[in-house]
C-alpha positions in Angstrom: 125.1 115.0 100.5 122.4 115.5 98.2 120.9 118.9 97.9 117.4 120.3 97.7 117.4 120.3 93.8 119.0 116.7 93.7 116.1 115.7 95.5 113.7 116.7 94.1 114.7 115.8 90.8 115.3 112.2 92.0 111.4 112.2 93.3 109.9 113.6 89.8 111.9 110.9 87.9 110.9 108.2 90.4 107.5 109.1 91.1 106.8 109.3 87.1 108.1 105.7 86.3 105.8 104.3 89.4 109.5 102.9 91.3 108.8 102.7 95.0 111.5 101.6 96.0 113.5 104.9 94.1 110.6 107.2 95.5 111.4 106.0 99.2 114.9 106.5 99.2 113.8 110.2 98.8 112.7 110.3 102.1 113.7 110.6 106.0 112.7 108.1 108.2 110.7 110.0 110.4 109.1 112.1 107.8 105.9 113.7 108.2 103.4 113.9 105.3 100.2 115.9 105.8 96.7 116.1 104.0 93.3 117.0 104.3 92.2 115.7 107.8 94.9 113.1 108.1 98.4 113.0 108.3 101.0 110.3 108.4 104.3 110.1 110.6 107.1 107.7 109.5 108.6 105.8 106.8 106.7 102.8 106.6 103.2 104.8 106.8 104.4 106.7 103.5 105.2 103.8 102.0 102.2 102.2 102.3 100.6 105.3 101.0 102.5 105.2 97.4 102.4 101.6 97.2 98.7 101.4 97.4 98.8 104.6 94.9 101.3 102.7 92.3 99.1 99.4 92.4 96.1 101.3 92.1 97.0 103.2 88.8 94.7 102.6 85.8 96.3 102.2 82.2 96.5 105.0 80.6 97.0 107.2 83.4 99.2 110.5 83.3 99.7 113.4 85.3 101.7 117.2 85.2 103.7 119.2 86.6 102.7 122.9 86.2 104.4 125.1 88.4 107.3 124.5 90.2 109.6 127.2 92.8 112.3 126.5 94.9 113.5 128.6 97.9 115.9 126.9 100.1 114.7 123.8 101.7 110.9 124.3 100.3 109.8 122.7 97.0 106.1 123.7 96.1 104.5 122.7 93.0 101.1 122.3 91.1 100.3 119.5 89.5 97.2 117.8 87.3 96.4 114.6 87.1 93.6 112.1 84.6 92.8 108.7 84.6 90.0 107.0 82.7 87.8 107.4 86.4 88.9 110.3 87.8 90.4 114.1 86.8 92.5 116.2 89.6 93.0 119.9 88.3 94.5 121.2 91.3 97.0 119.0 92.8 99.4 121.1 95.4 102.2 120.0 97.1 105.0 121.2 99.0 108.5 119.1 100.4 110.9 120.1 103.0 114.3 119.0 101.8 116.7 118.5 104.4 120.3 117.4 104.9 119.1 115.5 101.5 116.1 113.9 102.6 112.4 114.7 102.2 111.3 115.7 106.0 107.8 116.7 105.7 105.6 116.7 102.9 101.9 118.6 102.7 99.4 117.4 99.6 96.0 118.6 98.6 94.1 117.8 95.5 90.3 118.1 94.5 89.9 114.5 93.0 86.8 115.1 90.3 85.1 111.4 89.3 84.3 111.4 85.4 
């Protein structure tokens, strides 16, 4: 079985080359992710989510990791994001990591237009 750290190293490798199909295998079926005023139960409805976010990415596009901790099943991390329409400077999310498969994630991000 995978652990916490496999994990999430799999997700920051297939989130940063755009893979769906990579990024969902990171997942539980009946995952739970969890955002301002919305949240989303299930496989299917998470990947609808990144699919619409990995057509939707404009050239020249990038985005950062800036913190990172780990403490048993819990990955939280900061992250930054610019694209030529819009500028995210405080992206936060956290992942519960169990029996090897993202269960629940939470995400919130102040998405600045330019």
């Amino acid at each position: 079985m995978r652990t916490v750290k496999d994990v999430w190293e799999h997700h920051k490798v297939a989130f940063a080359n755009a893979n769906l199909e990579e990024v969902m295998l990171d997942y539980a079926e009946d995952c739970i992710y969890v955002t301002t005023n919305k949240s989303l139960v299930g496989k299917d409805k998470i990947r609808a989510l990144y699919k619409n976010h990995f057509d939707t990415l404009e050239e020249g596009s990038s985005s950062s990791i800036i913190s990172e901790t780990i403490e048993g099943e819990i990955v939280f991390f900061e992250w930054t994001a610019d694209s030529p329409s819009i500028s995210i400077s405080d992206g936060v999310d956290t992942f519960v990591i169990r029996n090897g498969y993202i269960v629940a994630q939470t995400m919130r991000a102040t998405v600045v237009p330019k």
